[in-house]
VMD Tcl script that draws the C-alpha trace (Angstrom):
set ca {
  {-22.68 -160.02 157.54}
  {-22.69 -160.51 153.61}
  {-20.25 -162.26 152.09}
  {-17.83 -160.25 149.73}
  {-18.99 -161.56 146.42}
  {-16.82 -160.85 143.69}
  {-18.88 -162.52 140.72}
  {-20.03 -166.17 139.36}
  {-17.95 -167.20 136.41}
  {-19.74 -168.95 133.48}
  {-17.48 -171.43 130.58}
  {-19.17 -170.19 126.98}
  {-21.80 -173.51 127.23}
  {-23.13 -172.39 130.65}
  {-23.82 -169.03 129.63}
  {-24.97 -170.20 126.54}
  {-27.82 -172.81 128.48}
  {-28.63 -169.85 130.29}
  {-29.32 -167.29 127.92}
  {-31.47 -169.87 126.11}
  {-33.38 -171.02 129.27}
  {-33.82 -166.86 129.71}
  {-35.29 -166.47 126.28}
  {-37.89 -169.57 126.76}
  {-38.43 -167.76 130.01}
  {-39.16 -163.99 128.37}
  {-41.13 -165.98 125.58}
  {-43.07 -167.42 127.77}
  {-44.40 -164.43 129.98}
  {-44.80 -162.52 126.74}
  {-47.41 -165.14 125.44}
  {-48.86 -166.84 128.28}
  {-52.46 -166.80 127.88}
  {-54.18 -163.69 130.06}
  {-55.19 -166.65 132.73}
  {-51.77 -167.14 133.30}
  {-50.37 -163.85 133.53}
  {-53.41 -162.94 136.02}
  {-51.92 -165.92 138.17}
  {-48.30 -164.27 137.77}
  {-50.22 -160.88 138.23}
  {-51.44 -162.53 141.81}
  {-48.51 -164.13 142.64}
  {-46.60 -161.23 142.47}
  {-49.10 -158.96 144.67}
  {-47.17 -158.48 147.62}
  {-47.23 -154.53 146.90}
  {-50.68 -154.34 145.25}
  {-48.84 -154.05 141.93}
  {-48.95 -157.44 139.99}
  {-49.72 -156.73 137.25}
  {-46.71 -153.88 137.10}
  {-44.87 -156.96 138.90}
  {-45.28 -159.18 136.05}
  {-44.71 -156.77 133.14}
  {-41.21 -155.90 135.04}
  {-40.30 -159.32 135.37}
  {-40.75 -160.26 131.35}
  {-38.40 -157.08 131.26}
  {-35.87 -158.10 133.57}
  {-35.57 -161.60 132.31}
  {-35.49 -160.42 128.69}
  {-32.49 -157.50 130.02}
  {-30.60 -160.14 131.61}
  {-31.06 -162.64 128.06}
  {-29.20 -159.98 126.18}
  {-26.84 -159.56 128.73}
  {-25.54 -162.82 127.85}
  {-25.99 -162.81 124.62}
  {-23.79 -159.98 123.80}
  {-20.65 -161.33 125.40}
  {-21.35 -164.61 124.36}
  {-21.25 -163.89 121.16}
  {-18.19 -161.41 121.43}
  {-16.55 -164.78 122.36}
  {-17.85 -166.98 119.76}
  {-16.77 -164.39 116.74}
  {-13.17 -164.49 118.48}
}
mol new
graphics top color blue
foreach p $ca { graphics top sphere $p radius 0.5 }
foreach p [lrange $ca 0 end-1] q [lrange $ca 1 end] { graphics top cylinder $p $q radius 0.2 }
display resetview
């Protein structure tokens, strides 16, 4: 059985590490050299798709970045 998650909640500083540690993370996969992203590209092959794997993961982590961001700064010009 699952437990009935509502939702994590975050004080303005935690989101704030978070959406910073996200953006070093989406910076990184963007420019990683193409050794790298063929060992991301591998590491993600469960499907035979790494390479799709990889590009979808730079996505995600740069989606959930400006998640953050936009609230965070909703609250900051408060």
């Amino acid at each position: 059985m699952k437990p009935d998650l509502k939702g994590v909640v975050l004080d303005a500083d935690e989101a704030a590490d978070l959406a910073r540690l996200l953006d070093l993370i989406e910076d990184w996969l963007r420019h990683a050299d193409h050794d790298t992203q063929a060992d991301l590209a591998g590491f993600l092959d469960g499907s035979g798709h790494g390479h799709l794997a990889a590009a979808g993961l730079a996505r995600l982590v740069e989606h959930n970045a400006l998640t953050l961001h936009h609230p965070l700064r909703k609250a900051i010009t408060r």
